[in-house]
C-alpha atoms as a printed R data frame, in Angstrom:
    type eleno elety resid chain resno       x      y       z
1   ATOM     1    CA   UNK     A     1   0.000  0.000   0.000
2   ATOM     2    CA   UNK     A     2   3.022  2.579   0.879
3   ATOM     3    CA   UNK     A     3   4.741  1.741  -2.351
4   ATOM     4    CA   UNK     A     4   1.258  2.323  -4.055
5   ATOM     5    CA   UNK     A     5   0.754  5.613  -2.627
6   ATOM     6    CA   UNK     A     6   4.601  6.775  -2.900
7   ATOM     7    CA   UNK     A     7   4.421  5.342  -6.472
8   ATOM     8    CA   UNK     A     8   1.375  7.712  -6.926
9   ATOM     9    CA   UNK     A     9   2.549 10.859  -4.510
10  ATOM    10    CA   UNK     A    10   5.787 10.538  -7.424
11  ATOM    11    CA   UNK     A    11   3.406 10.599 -10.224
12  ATOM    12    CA   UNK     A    12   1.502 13.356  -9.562
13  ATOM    13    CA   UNK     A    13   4.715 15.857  -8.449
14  ATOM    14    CA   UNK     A    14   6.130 14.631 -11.759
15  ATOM    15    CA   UNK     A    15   3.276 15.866 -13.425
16  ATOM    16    CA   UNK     A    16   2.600 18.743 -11.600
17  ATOM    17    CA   UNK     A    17   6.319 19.739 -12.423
18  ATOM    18    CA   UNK     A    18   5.685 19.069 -16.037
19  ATOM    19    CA   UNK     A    19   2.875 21.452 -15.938
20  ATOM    20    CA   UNK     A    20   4.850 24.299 -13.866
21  ATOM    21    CA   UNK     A    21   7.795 23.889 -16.290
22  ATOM    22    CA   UNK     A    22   5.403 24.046 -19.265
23  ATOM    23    CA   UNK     A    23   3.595 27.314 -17.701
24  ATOM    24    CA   UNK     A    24   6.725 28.721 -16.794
25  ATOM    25    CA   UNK     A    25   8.056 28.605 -20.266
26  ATOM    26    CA   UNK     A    26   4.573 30.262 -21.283
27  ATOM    27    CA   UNK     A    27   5.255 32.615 -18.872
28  ATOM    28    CA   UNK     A    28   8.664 33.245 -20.358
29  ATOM    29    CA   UNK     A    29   7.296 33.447 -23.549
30  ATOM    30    CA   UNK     A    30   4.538 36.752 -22.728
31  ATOM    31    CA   UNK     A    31   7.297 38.241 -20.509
32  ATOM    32    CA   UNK     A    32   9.860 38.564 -23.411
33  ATOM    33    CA   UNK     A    33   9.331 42.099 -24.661
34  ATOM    34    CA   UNK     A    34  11.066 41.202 -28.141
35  ATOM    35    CA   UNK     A    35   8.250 38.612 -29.169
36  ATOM    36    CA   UNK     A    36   5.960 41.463 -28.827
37  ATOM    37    CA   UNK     A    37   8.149 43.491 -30.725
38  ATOM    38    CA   UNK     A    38   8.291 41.450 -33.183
39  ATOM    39    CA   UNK     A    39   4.338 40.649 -33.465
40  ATOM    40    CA   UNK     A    40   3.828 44.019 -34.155
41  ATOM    41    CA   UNK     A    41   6.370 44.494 -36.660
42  ATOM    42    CA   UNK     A    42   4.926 41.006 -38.443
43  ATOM    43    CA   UNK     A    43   1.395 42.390 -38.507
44  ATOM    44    CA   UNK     A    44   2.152 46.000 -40.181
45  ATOM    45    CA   UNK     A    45   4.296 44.115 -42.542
46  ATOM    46    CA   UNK     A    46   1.413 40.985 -43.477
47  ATOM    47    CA   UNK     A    47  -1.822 43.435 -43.271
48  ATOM    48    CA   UNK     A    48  -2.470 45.438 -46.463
49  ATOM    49    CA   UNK     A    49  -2.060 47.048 -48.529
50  ATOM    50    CA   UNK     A    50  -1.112 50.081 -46.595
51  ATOM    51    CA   UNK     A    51  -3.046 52.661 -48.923
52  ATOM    52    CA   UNK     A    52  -1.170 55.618 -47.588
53  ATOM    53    CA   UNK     A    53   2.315 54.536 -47.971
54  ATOM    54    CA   UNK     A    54   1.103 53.746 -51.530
55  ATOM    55    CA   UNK     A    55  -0.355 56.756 -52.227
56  ATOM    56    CA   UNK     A    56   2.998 59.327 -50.269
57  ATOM    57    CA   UNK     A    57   5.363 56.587 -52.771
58  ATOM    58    CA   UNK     A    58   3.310 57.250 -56.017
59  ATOM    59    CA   UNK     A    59   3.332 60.918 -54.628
60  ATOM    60    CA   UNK     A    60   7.114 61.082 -54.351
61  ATOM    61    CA   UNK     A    61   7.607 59.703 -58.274
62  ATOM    62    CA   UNK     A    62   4.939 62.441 -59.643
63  ATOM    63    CA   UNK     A    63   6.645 64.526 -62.373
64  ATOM    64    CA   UNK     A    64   9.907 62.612 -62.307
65  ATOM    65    CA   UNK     A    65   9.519 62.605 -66.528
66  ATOM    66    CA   UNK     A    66  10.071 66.740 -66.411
67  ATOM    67    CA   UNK     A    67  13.512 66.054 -64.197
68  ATOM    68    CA   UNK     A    68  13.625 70.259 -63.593
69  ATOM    69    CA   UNK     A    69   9.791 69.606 -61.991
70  ATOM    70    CA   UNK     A    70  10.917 66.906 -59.946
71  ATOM    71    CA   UNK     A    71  13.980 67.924 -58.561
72  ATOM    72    CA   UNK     A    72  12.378 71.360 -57.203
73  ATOM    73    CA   UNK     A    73   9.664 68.927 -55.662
74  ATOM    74    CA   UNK     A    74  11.500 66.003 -54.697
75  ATOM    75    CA   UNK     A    75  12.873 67.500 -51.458
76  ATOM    76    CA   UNK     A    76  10.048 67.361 -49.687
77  ATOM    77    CA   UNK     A    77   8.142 64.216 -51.255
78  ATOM    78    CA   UNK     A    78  11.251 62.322 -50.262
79  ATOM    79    CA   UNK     A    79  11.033 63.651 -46.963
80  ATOM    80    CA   UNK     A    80   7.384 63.138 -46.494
81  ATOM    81    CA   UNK     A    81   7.936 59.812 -47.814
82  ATOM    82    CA   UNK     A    82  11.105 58.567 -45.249
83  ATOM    83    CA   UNK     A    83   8.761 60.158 -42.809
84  ATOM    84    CA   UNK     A    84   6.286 58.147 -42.717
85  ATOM    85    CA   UNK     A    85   8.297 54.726 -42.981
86  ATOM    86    CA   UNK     A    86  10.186 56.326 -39.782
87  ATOM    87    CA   UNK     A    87   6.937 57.341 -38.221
88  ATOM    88    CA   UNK     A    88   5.708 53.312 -38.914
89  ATOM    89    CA   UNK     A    89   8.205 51.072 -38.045
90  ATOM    90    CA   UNK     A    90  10.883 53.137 -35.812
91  ATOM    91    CA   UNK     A    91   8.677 51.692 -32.584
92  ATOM    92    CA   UNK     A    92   9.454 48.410 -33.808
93  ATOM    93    CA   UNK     A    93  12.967 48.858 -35.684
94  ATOM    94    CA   UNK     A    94  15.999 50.384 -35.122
95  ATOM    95    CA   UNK     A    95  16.370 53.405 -37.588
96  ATOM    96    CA   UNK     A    96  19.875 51.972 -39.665
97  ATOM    97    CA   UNK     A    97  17.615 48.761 -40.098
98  ATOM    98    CA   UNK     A    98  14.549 51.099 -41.693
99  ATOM    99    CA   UNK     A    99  17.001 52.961 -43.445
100 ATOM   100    CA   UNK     A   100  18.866 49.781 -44.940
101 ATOM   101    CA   UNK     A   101  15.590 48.494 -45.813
102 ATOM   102    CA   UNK     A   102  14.015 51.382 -47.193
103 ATOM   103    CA   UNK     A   103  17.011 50.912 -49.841
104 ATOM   104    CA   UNK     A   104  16.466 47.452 -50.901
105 ATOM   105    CA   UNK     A   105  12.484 47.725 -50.761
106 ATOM   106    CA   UNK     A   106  11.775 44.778 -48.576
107 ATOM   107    CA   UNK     A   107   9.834 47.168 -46.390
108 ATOM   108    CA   UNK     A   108   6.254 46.952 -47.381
109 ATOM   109    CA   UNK     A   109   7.735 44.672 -49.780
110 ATOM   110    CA   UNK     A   110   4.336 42.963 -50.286
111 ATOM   111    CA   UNK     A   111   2.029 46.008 -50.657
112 ATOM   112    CA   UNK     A   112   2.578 46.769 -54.343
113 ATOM   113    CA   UNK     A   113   1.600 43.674 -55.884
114 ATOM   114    CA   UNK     A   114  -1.460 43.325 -53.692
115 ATOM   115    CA   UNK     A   115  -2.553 47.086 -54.484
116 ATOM   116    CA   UNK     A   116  -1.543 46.609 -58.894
117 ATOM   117    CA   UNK     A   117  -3.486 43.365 -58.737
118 ATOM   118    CA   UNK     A   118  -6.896 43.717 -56.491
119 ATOM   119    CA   UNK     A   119  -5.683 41.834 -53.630
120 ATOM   120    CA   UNK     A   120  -5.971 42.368 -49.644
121 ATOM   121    CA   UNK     A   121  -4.233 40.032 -47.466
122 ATOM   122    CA   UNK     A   122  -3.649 39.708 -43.574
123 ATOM   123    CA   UNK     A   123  -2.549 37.844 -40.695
124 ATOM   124    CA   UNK     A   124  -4.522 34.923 -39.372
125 ATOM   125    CA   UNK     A   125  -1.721 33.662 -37.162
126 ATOM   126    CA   UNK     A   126   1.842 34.361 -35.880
127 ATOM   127    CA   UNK     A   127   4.432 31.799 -34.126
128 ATOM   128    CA   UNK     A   128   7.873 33.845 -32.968
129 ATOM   129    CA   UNK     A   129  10.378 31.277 -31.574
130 ATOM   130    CA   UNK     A   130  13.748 32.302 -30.189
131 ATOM   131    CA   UNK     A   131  16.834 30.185 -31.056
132 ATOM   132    CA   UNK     A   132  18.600 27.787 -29.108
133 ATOM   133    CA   UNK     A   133  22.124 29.010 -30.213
134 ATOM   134    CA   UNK     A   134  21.902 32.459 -30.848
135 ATOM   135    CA   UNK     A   135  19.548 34.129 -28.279
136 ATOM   136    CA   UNK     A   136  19.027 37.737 -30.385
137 ATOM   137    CA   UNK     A   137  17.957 35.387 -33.077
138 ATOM   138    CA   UNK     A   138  13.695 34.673 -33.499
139 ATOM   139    CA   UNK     A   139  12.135 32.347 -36.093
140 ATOM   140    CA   UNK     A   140   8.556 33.497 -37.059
141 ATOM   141    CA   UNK     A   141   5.815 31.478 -39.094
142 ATOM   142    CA   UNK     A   142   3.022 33.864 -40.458
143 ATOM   143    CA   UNK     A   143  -0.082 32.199 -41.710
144 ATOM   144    CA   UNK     A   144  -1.430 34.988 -43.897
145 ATOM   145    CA   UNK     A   145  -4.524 35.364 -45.992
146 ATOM   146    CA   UNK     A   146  -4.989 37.294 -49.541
147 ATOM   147    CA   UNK     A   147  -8.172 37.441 -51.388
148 ATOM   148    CA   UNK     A   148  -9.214 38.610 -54.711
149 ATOM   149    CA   UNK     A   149 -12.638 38.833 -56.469
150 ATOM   150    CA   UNK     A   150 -14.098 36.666 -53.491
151 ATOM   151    CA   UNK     A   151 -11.422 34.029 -53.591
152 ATOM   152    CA   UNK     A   152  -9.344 33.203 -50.497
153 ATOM   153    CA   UNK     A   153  -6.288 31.486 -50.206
154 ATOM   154    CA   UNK     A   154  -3.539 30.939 -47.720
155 ATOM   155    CA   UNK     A   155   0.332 31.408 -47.304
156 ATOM   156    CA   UNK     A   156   3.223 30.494 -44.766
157 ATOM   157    CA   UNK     A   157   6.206 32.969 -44.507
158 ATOM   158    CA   UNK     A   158   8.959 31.887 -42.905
159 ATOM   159    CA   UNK     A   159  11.943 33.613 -41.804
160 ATOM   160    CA   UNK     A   160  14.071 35.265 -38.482
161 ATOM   161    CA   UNK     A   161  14.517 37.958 -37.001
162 ATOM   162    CA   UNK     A   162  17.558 39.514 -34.830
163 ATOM   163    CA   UNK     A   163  16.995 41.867 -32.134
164 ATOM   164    CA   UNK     A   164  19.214 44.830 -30.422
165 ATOM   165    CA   UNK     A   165  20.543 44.966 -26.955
166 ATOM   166    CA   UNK     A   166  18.317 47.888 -27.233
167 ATOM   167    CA   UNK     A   167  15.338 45.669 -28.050
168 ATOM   168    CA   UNK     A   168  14.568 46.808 -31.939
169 ATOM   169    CA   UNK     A   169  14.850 44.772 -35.195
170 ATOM   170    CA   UNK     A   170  18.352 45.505 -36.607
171 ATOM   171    CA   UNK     A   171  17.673 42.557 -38.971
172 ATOM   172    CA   UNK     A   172  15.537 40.724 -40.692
173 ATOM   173    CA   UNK     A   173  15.875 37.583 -43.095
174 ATOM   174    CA   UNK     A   174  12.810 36.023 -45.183
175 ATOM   175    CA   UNK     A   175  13.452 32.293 -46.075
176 ATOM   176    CA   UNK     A   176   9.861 31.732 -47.809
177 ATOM   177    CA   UNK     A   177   6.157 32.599 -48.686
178 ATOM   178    CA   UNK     A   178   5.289 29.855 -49.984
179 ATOM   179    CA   UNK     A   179   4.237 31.024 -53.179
180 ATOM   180    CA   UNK     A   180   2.191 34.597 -52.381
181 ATOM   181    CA   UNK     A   181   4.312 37.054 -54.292
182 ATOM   182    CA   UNK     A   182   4.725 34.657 -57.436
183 ATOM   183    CA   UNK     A   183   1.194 33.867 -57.537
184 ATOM   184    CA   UNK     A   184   0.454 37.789 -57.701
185 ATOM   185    CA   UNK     A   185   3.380 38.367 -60.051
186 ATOM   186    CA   UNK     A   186   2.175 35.620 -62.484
187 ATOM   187    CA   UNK     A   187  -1.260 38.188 -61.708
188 ATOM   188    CA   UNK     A   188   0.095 40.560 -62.836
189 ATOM   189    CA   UNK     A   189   1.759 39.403 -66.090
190 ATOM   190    CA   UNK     A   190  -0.938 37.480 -67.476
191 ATOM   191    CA   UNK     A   191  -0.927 37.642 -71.024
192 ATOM   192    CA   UNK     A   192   2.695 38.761 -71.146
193 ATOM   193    CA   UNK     A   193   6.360 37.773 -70.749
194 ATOM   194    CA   UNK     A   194   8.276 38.957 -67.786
195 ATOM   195    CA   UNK     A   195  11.239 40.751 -69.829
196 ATOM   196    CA   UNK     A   196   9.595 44.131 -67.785
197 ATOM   197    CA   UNK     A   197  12.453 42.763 -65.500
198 ATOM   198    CA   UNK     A   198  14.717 43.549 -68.364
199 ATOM   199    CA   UNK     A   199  13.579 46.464 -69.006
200 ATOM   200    CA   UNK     A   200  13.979 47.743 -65.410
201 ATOM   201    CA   UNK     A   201  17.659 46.788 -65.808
202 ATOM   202    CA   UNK     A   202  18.277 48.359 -69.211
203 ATOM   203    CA   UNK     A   203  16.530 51.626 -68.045
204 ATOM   204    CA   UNK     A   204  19.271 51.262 -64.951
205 ATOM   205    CA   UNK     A   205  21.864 50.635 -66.945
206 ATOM   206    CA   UNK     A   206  22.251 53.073 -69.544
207 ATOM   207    CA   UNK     A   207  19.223 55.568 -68.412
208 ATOM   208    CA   UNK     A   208  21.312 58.229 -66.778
209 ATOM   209    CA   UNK     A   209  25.084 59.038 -65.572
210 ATOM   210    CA   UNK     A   210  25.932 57.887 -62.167
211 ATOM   211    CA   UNK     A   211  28.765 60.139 -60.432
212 ATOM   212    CA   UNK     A   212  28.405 58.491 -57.377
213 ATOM   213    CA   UNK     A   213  29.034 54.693 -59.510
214 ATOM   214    CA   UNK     A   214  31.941 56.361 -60.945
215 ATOM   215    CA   UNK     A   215  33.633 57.368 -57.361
216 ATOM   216    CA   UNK     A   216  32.921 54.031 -56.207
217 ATOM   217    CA   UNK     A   217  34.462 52.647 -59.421
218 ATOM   218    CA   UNK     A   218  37.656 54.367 -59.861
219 ATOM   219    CA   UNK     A   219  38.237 53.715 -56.117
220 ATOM   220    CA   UNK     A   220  37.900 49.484 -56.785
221 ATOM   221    CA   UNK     A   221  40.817 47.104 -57.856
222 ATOM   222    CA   UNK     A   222  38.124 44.036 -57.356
223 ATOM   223    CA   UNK     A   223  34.930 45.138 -57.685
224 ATOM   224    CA   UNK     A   224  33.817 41.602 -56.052
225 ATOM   225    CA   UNK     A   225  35.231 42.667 -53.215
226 ATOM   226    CA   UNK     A   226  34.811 45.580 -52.310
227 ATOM   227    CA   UNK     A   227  31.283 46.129 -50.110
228 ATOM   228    CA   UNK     A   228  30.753 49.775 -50.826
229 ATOM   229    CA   UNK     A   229  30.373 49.414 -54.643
230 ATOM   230    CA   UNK     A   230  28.614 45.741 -54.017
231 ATOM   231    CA   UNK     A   231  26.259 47.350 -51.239
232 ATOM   232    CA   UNK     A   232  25.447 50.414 -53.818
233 ATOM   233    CA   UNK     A   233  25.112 48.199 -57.180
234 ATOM   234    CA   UNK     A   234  23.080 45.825 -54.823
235 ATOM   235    CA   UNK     A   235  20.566 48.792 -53.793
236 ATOM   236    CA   UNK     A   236  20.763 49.393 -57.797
237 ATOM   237    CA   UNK     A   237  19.707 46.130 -59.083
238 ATOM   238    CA   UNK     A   238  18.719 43.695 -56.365
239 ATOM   239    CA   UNK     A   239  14.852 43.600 -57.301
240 ATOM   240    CA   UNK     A   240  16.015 42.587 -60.725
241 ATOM   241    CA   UNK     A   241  18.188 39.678 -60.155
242 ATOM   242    CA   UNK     A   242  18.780 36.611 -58.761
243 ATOM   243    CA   UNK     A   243  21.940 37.041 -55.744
244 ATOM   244    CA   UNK     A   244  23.936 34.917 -58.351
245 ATOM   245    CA   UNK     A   245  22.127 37.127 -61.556
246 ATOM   246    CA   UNK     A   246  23.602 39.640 -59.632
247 ATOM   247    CA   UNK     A   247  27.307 38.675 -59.028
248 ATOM   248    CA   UNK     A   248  27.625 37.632 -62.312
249 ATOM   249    CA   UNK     A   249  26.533 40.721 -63.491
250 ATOM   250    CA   UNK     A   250  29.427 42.167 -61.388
251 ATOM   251    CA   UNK     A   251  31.869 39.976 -62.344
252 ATOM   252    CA   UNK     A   252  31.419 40.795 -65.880
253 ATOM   253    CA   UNK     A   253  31.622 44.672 -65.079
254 ATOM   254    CA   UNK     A   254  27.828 44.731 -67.291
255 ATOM   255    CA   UNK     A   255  27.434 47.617 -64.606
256 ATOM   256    CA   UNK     A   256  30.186 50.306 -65.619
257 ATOM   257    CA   UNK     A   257  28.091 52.118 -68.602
258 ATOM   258    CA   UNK     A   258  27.388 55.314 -66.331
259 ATOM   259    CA   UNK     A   259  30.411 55.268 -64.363
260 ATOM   260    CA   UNK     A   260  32.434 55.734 -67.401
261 ATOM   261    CA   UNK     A   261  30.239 58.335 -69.008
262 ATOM   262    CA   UNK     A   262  30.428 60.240 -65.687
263 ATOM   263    CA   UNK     A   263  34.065 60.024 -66.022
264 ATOM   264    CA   UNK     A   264  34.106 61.377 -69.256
265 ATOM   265    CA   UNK     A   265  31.326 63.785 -69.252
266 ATOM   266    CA   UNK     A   266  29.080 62.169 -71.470
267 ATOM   267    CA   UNK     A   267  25.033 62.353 -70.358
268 ATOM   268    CA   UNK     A   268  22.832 59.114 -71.126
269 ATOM   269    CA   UNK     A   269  19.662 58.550 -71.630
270 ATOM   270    CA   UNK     A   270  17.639 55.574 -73.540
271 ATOM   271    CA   UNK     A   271  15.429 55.360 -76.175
272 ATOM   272    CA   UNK     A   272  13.261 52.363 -76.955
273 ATOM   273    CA   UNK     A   273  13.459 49.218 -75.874
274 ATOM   274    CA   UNK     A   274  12.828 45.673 -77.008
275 ATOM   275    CA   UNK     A   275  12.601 42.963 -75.352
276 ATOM   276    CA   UNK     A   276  11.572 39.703 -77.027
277 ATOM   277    CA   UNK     A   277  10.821 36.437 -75.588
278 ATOM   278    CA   UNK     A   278  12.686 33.828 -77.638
279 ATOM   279    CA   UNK     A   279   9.297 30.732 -78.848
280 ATOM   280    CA   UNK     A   280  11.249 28.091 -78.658
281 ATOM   281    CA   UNK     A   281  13.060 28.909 -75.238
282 ATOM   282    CA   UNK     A   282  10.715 30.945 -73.163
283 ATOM   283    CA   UNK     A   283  13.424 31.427 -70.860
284 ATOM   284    CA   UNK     A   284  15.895 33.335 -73.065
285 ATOM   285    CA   UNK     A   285  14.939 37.180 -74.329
286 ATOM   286    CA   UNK     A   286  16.714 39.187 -76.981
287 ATOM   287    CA   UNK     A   287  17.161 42.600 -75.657
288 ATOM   288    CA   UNK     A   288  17.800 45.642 -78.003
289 ATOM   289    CA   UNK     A   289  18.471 49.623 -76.347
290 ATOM   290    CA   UNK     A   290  19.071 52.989 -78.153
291 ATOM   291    CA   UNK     A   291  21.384 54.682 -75.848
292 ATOM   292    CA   UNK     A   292  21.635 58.481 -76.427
293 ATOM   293    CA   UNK     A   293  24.535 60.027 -75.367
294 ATOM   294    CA   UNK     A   294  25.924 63.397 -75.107
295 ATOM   295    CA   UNK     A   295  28.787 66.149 -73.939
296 ATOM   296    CA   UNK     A   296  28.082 69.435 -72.592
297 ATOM   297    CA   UNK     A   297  28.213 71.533 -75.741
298 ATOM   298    CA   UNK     A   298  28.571 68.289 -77.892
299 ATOM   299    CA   UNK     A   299  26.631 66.866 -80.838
300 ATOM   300    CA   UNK     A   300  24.278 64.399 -79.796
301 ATOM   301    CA   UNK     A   301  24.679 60.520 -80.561
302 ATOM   302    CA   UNK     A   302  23.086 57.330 -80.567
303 ATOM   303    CA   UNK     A   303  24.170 53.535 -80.755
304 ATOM   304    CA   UNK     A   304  21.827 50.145 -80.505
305 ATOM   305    CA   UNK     A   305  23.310 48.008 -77.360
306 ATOM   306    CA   UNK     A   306  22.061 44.191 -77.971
307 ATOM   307    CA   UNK     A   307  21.815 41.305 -75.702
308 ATOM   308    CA   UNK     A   308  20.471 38.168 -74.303
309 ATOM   309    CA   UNK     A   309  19.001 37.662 -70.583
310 ATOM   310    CA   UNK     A   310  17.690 34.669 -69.170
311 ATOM   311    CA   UNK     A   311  14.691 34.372 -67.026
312 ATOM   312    CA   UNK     A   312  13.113 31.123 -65.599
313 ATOM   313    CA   UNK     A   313  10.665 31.128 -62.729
314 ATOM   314    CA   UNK     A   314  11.713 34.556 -60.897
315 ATOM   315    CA   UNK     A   315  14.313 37.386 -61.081
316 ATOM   316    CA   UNK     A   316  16.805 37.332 -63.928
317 ATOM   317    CA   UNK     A   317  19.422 34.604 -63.896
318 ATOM   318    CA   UNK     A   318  21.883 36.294 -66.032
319 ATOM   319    CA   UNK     A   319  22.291 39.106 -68.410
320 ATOM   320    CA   UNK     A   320  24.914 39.255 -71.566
321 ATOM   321    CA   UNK     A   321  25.625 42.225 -73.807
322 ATOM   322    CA   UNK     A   322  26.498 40.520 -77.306
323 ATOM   323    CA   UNK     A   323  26.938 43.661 -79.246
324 ATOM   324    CA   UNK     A   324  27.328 47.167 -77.370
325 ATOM   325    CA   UNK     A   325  27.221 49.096 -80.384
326 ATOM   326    CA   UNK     A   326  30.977 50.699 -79.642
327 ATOM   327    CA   UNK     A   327  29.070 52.565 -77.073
328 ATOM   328    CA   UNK     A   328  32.432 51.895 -74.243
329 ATOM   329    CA   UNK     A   329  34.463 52.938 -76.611
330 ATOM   330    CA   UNK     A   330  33.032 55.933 -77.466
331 ATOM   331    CA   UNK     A   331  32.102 56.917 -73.641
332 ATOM   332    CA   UNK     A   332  35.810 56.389 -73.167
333 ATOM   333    CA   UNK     A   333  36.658 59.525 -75.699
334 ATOM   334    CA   UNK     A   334  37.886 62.457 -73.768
């Protein structure tokens, strides 16, 4: 009978232990300030679209075709603009973090595709997990929801996030969506080819001079490694290309078109462009730019810069100039 009731007095401690350890890890859990922090970040970021930061970003590009217009504007839309990203995440993040992020667009990074294509989409449920082996380190898993015309569907992102000693964001690292932003980019180019991705880097590439470019240029030896250019050509071109896309595009210096015409003087600006999807590969585009270009004073001229990019299922694997019209050689005359 005593072994019985010892045999049962050690059962129930054991599981009245269990249940303290389990509601002292709960307790853990609502008492650490950075899963809240972090909640609230997740839900500003997964609830949209956010019709005002839409409306101060379209706000801040009005007029940017008259470039005198703009400029004497763009002061203050700019302002108005980092304002209110400041104003929305600076309880949550620290400000380098908004400011690094502002750069790369992965703030809001969701919003324009839902607002261009007619969806809404929010958060049904968020799980924030801190690491074992790095304790500024939190996993999150957002169940969100987007609809369009009546139709609901799901998606999972995935991803961490690292906290100051201070107790803000300083970093943040998707790892998936399972999906969400593809299905509203394949939206969004229904009945067309994706070679606007092309376009964005062709307009980028030989649309205007770039002083700053050229400072960073002239400065490198090995433009692979050094982080200031990489950091500013990344800023540049990152929602073009794939992170390999991108290096390649490095490593091939398919980048220095503006820093050499800032070198020299020259002004750039582009004309049309084409970009065709190839029928038989529907991953491979022929690309075709007139690239004006011009010194103060100077007669005006033009050249046809050709090339080939490949595409598959998201940003741009890899992009070749086969025929630059003698256009570096000519930005190269003093």
């Amino acid at each position: 009978m005593f072994i019985k009731k010892a045999g049962g007095v050690i059962l129930l401690l054991a599981l009245l232990l269990t249940g303290c350890t389990e509601q002292e890890k709960e307790v853990k859990a609502v008492e650490d300030p950075n899963i809240e922090t972090i909640k609230k970040y997740l839900e500003v970021e997964y609830n949209g679209p956010d019709e005002e930061f839409l409306r101060i970003e379209e706000e801040m590009f009005k007029g940017v075709a008259d470039s005198e217009q703009w400029e004497a504007e763009a002061e203050e839309r700019v302002k108005e603009y980092h304002q209110y990203l400041s104003d929305t995440f600076s309880p949550y993040m620290e400000e380098e973090a908004i400011q690094k992020y502002t750069m790369i667009s992965l703030l809001f990074y969701y919003h324009h595709k839902a607002q261009e294509n007619g969806y809404t989409f929010k958060t049904d449920k968020i799980d924030i997990q801190q690491q074992e082996k790095i304790e500024r380190n939190y996993d999150y898993t957002v169940v969100v929801s987007f609809e369009k015309d009546g139709e609901e569907k799901t998606a999972t992102m995935k991803g961490f996030i690292t906290m100051s000693e201070s107790g803000k964001i300083s970093g943040i690292r998707g790892l998936s969506d399972s999906g969400f932003y593809q299905e509203m980019m394949e939206t969004s180019n229904e009945g067309r080819d994706r070679g606007f991705l092309a376009r964005g880097i062709l307009q980028e590439q030989f649309g205007r001079t770039d002083h700053k470019l050229n400072k960073l240029w002239a400065g490198s030896e090995n433009p692979l490694e050094d982080q200031k250019l990489v950091e500013y050509l990344n800023k540049k071109y990152i929602s073009y290309f794939s992170n390999e896309g991108l290096e390649e595009f490095i490593a091939s210096f398919g980048f220095v078109y503006p820093a050499i015409a800032a070198e020299n003087g020259y002004e750039l600006s582009v004309g049309e462009i084409e970009v065709v999807q190839d029928e038989k590969n529907p991953t491979s585009y022929s690309t075709s730019v007139v690239v004006h270009y011009k010194k103060e004073g100077g007669e005006g001229k033009s050249t046809t810069v050709k090339g080939i990019v490949t595409i598959k299922d998201g940003p741009v694997e890899k992009l070749e100039i086969v025929d630059d019209g003698g256009l570096k050689e000519a930005l190269q005359e003093r």
